[in-house]
Structure formats: C-alpha cells, structure tokens
C-alpha positions as CSV (number, residue, x, y, z in Angstrom):
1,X,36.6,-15.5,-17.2
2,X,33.9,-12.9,-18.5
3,X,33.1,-10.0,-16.1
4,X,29.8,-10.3,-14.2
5,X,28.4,-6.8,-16.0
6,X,24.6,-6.7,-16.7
7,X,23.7,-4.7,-20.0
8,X,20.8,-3.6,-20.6
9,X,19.7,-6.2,-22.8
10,X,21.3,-8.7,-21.1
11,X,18.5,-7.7,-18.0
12,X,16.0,-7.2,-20.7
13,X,16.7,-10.9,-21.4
14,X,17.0,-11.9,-17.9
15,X,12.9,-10.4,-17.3
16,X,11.6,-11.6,-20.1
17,X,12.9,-15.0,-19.5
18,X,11.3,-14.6,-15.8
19,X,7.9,-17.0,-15.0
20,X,5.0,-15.2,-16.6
21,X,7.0,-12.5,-18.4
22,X,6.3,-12.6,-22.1
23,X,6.5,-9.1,-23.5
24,X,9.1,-9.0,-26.0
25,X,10.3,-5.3,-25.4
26,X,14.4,-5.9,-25.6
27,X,14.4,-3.9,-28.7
28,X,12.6,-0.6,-26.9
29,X,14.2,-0.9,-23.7
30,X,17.7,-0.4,-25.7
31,X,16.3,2.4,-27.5
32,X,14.8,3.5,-24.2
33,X,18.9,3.6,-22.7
34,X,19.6,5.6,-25.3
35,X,16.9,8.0,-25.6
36,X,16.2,7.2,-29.0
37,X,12.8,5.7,-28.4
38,X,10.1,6.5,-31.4
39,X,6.4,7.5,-29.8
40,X,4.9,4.0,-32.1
41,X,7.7,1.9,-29.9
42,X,6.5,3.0,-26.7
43,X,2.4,2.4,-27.5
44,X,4.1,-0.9,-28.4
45,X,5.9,-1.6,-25.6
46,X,2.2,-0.4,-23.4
47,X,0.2,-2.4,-25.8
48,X,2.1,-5.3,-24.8
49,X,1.9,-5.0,-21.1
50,X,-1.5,-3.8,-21.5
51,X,-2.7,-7.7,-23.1
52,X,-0.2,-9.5,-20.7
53,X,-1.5,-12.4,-18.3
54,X,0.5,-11.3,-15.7
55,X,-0.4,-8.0,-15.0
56,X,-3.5,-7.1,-12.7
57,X,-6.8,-6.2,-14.5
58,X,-6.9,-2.4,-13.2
59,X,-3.5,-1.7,-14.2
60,X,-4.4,-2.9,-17.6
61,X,-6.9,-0.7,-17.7
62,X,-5.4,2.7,-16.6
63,X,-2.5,1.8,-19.2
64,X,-5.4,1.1,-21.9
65,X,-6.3,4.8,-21.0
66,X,-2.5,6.2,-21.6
67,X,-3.0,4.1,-25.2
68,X,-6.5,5.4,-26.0
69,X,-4.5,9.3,-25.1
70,X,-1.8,8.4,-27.2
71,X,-3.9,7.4,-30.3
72,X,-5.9,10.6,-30.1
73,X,-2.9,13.1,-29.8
74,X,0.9,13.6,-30.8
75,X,1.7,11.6,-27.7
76,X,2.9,12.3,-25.0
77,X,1.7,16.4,-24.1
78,X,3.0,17.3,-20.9
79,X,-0.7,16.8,-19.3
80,X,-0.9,12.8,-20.7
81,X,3.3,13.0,-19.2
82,X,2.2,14.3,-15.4
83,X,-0.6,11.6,-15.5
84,X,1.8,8.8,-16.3
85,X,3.9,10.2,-13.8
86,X,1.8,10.1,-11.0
87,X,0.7,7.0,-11.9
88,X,4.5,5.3,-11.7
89,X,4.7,6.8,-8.1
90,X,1.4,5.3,-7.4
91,X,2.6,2.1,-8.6
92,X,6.4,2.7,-6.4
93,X,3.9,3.1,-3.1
94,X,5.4,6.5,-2.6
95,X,3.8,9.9,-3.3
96,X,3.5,12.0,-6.6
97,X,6.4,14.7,-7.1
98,X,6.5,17.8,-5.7
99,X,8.9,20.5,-4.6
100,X,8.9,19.7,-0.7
101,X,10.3,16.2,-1.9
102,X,14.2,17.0,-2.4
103,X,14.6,13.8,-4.3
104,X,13.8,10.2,-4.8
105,X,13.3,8.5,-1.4
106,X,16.2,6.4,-0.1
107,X,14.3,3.2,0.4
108,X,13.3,3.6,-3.3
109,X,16.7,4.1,-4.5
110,X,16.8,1.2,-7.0
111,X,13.6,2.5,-9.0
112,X,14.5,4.3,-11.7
113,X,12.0,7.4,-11.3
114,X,14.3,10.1,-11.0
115,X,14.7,9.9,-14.2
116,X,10.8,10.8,-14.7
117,X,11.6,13.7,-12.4
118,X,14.0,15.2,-14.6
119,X,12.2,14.8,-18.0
120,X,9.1,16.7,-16.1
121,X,11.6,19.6,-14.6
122,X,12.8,19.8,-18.3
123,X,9.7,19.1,-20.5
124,X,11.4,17.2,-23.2
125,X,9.0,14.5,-24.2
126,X,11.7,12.1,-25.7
127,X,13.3,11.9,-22.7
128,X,10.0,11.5,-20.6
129,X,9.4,8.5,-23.0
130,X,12.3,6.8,-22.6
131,X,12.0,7.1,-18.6
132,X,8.7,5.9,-18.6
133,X,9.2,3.0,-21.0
134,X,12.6,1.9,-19.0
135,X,10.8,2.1,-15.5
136,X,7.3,0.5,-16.5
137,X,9.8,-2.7,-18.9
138,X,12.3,-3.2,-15.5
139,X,12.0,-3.5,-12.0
140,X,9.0,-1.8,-11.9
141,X,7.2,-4.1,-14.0
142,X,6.8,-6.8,-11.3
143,X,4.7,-4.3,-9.2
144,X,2.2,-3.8,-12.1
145,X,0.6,-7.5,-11.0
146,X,-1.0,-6.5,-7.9
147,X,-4.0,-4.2,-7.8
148,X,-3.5,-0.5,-8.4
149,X,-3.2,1.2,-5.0
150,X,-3.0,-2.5,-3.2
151,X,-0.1,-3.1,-1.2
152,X,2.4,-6.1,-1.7
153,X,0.4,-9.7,-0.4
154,X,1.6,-11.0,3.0
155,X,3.8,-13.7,1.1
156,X,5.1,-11.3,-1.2
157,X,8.1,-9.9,0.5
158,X,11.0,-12.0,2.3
159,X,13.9,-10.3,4.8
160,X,17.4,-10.3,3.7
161,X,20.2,-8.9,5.9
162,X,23.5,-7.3,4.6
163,X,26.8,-6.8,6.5
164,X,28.2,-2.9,6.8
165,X,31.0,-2.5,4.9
166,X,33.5,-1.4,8.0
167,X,31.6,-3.9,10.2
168,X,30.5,-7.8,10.2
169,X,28.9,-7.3,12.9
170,X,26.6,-4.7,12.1
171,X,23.4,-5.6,9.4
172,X,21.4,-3.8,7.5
173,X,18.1,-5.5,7.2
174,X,16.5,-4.9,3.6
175,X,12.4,-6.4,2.2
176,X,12.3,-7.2,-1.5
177,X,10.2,-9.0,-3.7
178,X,10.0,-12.7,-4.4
179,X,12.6,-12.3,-7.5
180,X,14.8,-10.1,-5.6
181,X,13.2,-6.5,-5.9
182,X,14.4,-4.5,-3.5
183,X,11.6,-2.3,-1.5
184,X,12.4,-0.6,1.8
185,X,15.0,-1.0,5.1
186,X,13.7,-2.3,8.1
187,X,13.7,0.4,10.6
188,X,14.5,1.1,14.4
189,X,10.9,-0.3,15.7
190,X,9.0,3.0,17.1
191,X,5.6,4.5,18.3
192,X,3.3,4.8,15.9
193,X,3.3,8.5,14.5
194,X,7.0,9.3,15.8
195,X,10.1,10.1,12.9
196,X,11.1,6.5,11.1
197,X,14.9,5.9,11.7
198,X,16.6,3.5,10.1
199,X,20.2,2.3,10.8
200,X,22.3,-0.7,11.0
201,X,21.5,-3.5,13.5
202,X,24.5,-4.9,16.1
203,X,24.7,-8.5,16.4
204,X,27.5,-8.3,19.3
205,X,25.5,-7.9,22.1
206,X,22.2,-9.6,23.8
207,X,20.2,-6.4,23.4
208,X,21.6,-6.0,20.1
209,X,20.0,-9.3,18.8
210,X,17.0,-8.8,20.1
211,X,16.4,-5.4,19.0
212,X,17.0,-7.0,15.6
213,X,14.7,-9.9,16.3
214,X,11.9,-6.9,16.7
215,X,12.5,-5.3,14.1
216,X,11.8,-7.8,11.9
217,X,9.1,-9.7,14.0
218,X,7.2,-5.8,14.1
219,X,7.8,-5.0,10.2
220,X,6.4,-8.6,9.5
221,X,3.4,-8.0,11.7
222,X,2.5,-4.5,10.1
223,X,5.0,-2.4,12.9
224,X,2.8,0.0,15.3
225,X,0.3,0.8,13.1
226,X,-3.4,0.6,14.9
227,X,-4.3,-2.0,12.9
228,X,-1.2,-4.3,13.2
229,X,-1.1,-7.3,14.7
230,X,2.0,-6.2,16.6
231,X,0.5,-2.7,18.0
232,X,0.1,-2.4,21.7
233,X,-4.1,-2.9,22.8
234,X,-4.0,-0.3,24.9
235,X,-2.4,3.2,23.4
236,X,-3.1,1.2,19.7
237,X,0.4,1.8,18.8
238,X,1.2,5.6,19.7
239,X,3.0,4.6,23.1
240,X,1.4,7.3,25.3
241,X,-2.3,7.6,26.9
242,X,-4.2,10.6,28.4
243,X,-4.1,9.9,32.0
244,X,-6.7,8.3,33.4
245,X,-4.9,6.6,36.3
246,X,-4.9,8.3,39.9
247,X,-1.2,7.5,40.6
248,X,-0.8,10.0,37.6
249,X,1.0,13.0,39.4
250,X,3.8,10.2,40.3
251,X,5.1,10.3,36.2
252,X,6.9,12.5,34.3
253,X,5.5,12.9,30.2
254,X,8.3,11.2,28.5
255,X,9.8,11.4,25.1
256,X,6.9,13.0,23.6
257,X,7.0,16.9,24.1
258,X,2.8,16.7,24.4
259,X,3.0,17.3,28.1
260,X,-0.1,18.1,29.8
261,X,-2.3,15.0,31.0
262,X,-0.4,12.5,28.1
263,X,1.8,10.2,29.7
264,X,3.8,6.7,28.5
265,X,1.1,3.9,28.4
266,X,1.7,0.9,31.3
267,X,1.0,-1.8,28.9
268,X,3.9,-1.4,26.4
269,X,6.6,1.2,28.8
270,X,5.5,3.4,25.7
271,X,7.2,1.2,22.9
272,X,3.8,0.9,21.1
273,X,4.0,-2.5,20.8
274,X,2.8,-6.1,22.4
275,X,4.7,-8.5,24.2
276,X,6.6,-10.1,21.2
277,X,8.6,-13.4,21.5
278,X,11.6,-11.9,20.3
279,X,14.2,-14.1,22.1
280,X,12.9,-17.0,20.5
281,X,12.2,-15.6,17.4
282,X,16.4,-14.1,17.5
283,X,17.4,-17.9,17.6
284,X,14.9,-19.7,15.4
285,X,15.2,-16.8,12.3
286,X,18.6,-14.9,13.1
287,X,21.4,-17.1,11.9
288,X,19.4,-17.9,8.2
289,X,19.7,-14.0,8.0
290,X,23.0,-13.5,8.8
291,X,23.9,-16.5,6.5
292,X,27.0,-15.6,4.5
293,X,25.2,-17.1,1.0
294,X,22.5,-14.4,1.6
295,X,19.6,-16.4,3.0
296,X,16.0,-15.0,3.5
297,X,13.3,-15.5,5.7
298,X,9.9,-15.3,4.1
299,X,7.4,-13.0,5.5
300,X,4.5,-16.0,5.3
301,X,7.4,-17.9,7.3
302,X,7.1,-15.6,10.1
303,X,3.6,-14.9,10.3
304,X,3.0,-19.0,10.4
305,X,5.8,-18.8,13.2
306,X,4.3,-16.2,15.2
307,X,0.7,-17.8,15.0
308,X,2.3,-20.5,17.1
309,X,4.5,-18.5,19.5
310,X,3.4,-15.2,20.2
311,X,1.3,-14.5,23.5
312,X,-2.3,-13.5,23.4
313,X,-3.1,-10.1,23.3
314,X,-3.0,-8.7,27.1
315,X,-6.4,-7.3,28.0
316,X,-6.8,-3.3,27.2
317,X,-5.8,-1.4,31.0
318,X,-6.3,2.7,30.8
319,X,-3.5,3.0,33.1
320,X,-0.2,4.8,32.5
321,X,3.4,4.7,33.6
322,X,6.9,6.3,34.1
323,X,8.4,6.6,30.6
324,X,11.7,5.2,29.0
325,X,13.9,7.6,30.1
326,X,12.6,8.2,33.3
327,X,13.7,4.6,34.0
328,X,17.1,4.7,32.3
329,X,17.8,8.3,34.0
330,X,16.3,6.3,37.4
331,X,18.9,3.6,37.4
332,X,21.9,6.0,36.7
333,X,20.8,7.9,39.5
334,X,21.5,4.5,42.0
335,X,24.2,3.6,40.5
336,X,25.9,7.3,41.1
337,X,24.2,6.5,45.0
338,X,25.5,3.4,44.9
339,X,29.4,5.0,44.1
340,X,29.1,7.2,47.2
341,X,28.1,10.5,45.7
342,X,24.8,12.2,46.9
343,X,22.2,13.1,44.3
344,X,21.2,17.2,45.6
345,X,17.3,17.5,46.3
346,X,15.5,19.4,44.2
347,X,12.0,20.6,43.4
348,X,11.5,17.6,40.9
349,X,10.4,14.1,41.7
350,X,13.8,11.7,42.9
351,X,16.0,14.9,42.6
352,X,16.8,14.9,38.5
353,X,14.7,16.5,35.9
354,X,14.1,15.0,32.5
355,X,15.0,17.3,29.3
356,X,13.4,16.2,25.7
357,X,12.4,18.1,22.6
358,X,10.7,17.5,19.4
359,X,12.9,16.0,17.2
360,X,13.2,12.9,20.5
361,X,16.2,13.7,21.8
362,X,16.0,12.8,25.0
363,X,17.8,14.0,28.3
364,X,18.1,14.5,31.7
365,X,20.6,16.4,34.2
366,X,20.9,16.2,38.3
367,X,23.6,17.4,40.5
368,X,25.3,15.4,42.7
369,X,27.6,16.7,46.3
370,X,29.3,14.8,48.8
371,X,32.9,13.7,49.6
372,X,33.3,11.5,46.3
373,X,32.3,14.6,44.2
374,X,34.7,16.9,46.1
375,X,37.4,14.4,45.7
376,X,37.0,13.6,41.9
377,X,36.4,17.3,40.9
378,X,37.8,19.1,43.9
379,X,34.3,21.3,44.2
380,X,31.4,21.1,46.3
381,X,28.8,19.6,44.3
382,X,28.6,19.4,39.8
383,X,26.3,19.0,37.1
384,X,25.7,16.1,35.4
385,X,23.8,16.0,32.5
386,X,22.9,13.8,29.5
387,X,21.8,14.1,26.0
388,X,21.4,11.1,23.9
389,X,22.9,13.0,21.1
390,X,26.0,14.0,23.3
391,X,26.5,11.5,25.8
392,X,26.8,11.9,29.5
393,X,28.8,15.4,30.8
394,X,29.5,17.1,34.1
395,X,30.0,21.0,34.7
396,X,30.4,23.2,37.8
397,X,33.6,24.3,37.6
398,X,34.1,26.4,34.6
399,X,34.0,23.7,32.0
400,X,32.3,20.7,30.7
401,X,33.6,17.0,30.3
402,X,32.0,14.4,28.9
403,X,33.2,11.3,30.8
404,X,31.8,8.7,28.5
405,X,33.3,10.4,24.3
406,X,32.3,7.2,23.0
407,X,29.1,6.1,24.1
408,X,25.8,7.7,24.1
409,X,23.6,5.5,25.9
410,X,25.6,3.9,28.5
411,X,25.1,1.6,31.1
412,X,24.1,3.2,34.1
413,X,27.1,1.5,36.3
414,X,29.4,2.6,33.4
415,X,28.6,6.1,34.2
416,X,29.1,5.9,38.2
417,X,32.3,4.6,37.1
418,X,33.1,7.1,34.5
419,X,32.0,9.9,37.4
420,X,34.4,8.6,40.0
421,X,37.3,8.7,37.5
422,X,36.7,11.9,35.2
423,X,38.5,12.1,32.6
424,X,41.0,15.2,32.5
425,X,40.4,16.6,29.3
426,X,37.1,16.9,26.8
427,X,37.7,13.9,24.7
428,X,36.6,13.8,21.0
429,X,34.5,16.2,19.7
430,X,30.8,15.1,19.8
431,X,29.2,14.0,16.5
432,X,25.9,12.9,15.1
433,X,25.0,9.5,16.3
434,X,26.1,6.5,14.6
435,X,23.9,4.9,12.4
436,X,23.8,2.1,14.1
437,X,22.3,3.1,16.9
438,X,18.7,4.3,18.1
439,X,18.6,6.4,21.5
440,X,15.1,5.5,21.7
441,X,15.6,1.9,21.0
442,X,19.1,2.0,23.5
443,X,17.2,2.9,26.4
444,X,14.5,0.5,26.0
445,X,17.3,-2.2,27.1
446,X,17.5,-0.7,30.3
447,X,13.8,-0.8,31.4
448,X,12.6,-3.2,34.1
449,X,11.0,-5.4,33.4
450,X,12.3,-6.6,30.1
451,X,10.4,-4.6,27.2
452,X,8.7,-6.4,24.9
C-alpha cells in the first residue's frame, strides 16, 4: 500500500482541484519549497490570485498594489517585503511582527508565517519570496475570500474535538474552516478582559461535560465579549460591578485584585456570562463531537439551536454578590464544621480570609481548633490554607502538608475528610496545573445555585 505522505505538489493539486480554486500555481509553489522562486513567478502566481473569482474584491485590490510595486522596482525592497508582511498577518487575524511577540502564536501554528518572520530578521529577498508565495498559494489562500480585516462569517467555522494522546477521556476542542483549516482552540470560558487559558476538556465527570458544553455554546455565541450574544446584561461580560447595592459591606472582591468598591456581579456569580442551556446543549451536540470518525458541529448549527433553546436575556439588576471563591472557600468551611473541628474567629467575615493576585490564582486560608484538630495533629489549633496552584495544606506545627497532592480544586467534603486523616508525610512535589484543568472554571462547579 502507498504511504499516506502529502508532497507539496501533491497539496498543490489537492487546492487547486478545491471548489472555486483555479489558479494554476503547482509549478511556483515547488519552486517556492525550494527557494528557487524567480521575482516574474511570483507576480505570476499574485497576478493569478489577483483575477480569481474567488477571492474578495479588497483583497484583489491591495494585491493589485504589491503588482503595480513590483512592476515599478527590482521587486521585492525590504519596504514593499514589511508591507506584504503585515498584510499576511492581517489576513492570519493576528497582529503584525514585533519583538514583544516571541514567536508565531500557538493557535496559528499551522500557518506558515514564521517563515516570513525569518526572511524579514534576515533580509534575503529570495527567501521572503518564497514564504510569501507558499503562504498566500496554501492554507492561507482560503482566508483571502472574505473582506480584508472581516472576520470569518457565522457559518464559516465548524467545532471538531480531538482526544489527548495519554487520555480518551480528555478533548481538545479545535474551530477550522469549512475545508478543514484549522483556526484557534476553544478556550476555558472566562470574564471578559481576564488571561485566555486554554486546556483539554474532561468528559468523566457531570461538571466536566458541561464545562465543555460552555465552551463551545460561549465560543459559538461570540464568548464574553460586550457585544456577544452570550455576555452577561448586567456587568456586559467583565464579571464584576462597582457596587451599587447596600448589602455591599457583606462581600469580599473576588478573583479580581481591583478591590475597592468592585465586587462579583449577582447576575452571572462573576462568570460573565448568561444563563446558557448547557445541559441540553452537552446531550444534543456532545456525542457528534466526541465521534471517533471526527465529526463536527457547524457553528450555523448551533446558533439555529440556541435560537430555540436558550432563555431570554434576564433583565439588567446593578446589584452585586459574593464571588466564586468566596463560595467554594464557604462550603469547605462547613464541611470542616461539619467533621467536628472549629473554624477560629477572626477579624474577617465567617472566620477565613480570601488570598488572590494578579495572575488569578486564587486562595484562601482559616485556622481551625478543637478536639478533632488536637487529635489528628496533636496541637491546639493549625493552618489551613489553599492555593489553586498548590492544592489544600495545613501548618502549625513546624511544617506543611498538603493533604490533598493530587487535586487542586477539591470537593469541599473531600477536604474535611482529607483534614481528619492527614497524611504523614508531604506527598509529591507540587507542579504547575494540569492542562486540563481551569481553577477558575473548577470552582464555578461548586457555586449554588448552578452557574450558568
């Protein structure tokens, strides 16, 4: 049997054989490969693109300008090379080079514009022409039929989810074109303006469905942008409000470090999003995803689907509430109650104090006394703390133990348990988190009532 390899020309052939693809450019893009591409190939290959059907009428013109350049100089200079340059990225939907970008951005990995990068860091215009020719004749080219600066139509883009290698339980949720073009990941769903983490998706658990389901119900719907159709009415995505409600001085800021008057918003428990039928949505859309012959679920699927199942916008209410952690945090405080130990009083509100810095690592710590304290760690009273980075970990006796190594975000009756029966030594080392999980999105599961 031949091996499934893809040449060069053999992908040459494959896009010019595509629906509406009709620029004959096998010949260049080979040359292109092996950066032995003549300046009159490459107007060529532009000319070609610039008279094609398929390509959108202001992209035909700004590559009419690179010809017009070419014909009036020894083409390209390294000022006619930046301006193709920048116009690639603008066509990618990412920003132009610079030196505060280390490199070509993961979600972009399959575009071939690090090659640009290094023809402009070493000024050889052969190789620049290659790069350019290669990017603007592959899987760019399918970008050049929208608009310029015009972002992918609703019914563009479908979902596709792919297994972790050491996991089959775990998915990675990718968006790509119509004919397979691979764009961006679906990321962790999170206030508007906060740090984008992406990661795989569990399908094991309850929780871990549905924070899949709303991911890709939140991406479909625009995420928490202001003007998405999945952004909370009240905060308009950013999860927090300046306080405007006279129960106030009974919440603690969470998760952002603005402090002051800013406070989680009531209407979406700081998520930034609506209520979103994501239950519903997990077992109508889930099981095409995770399809072993690599199914996909269109975006113009689940926008139709939504139209018919989502709930109406709640009314706008200034009012804000306690924040996720302060809920999580909450819970584990009972449940430690609840396994005979006795929270100490302190200064703070309920006896803990929330910890949390920039970067959204949230914490907390509270010490806790009694008879069940002095019997599991021999001591009056002890520390316990949590980091969402580190897991949960008690001090007061010279040392610290984490009483949960494996688990970051626990469930709250899993650390009573883990309190009354401390382990006796540290455990594994503490690493960064996995890349499965999101703290943020971890102790959403654990608010009441259900998130959306």
């Amino acid at each position: 049997m031949p091996k499934n390899r893809t040449t060069a020309q053999q992908r040459a052939r494959q896009i010019q054989r595509a629906p509406g693809a009709r620029l004959p450019y096998g010949k260049a893009l080979e040359a292109a490969r092996r950066r032995q591409l003549h300046p009159d190939q490459a107007r060529q290959a532009l000319r070609e693109l610039a008279e094609a059907d398929d390509i959108a009428l202001s992209w035909r013109d700004c590559l009419r300008g690179h010809l017009a350049t070419a014909d009036r100089a020894d083409w390209p200079t390294m000022e006619d090379a930046i301006s193709w340059c920048e116009d690639l990225y603008v066509l990618s939907g990412i920003p132009s080079p610079a030196e505060a970008l280390p490199g070509i951005p993961p979600a972009l990995r399959y575009f071939p514009l690090d090659d640009l990068r290094a023809a402009l860091k070493t000024g050889t215009a052969r190789d620049y022409l290659c790069a350019g020719v290669a990017a603007l004749t592959g899987p760019l080219r399918h970008l050049l039929r929208r608009p310029y600066l015009a972002r992918p139509r609703e019914d563009d883009v479908t979902y596709q989810a792919r297994k972790a290698p050491t996991s089959p339980s775990r998915h990675l949720v990718t968006v790509h074109t119509l004919d397979g073009l691979h764009i961006e990941d679906v990321s962790f769903p999170r206030p508007w303006g906060t740090p984008t983490t992406t990661g795989y998706f569990t399908g094991e658990t309850i929780h871990g469905r549905e924070d899949l389901a709303r991911a890709v119900l939140a991406h479909a719907l625009g995420g928490t942008e202001p003007t998405s159709r999945a952004s909370c009415g009240t905060c308009h995505g950013n999860g927090w409000l300046t306080a405007m409600d006279p129960e106030h001085d009974a919440h603690v800021p969470a998760y952002r470090p603005d402090g002051g008057h800013v406070c989680s918003c009531g209407g979406c428990r700081g998520t930034g999003l609506r209520p979103l039928p994501v239950q519903l949505f997990a077992a109508t859309f889930l099981r095409r995803l995770h399809a072993r012959t690599g199914s996909e679920v269109s975006r113009r699927e689940i926008l139709e689907w939504t139209a018919e199942h989502a709930p109406a916008q709640p009314a706008p209410r200034a009012r804000c509430a306690e924040g996720p952690q302060d809920a999580y945090v909450r819970q584990v405080v009972d449940a430690v109650t609840n396994a005979g130990f006795t929270p100490v009083r302190t200064g703070a509100p309920d006896g803990y104090e929330l910890d949390f810095d920039e970067q959204g690592v949230l914490g907390a710590h509270f010490a806790v006394a009694g008879e069940a304290a002095l019997r599991a760690f021999r001591t009056d009273s002890v520390l316990l703390f949590w980091f969402s980075d580190r897991g949960w970990s008690v001090t007061g006796f010279g040392e610290v133990r984490r009483l949960l190594p494996e688990d970051l975000v626990p469930a709250p009756h899993a650390v009573a348990q883990a309190l009354a029966t401390p382990p006796t030594d540290e455990g594994p080392s503490a690493g960064p988190p996995p890349f499965h999980l999101d703290p943020y999105t971890a102790v959403l599961a654990y608010l009441a009532p259900a998130h959306p």
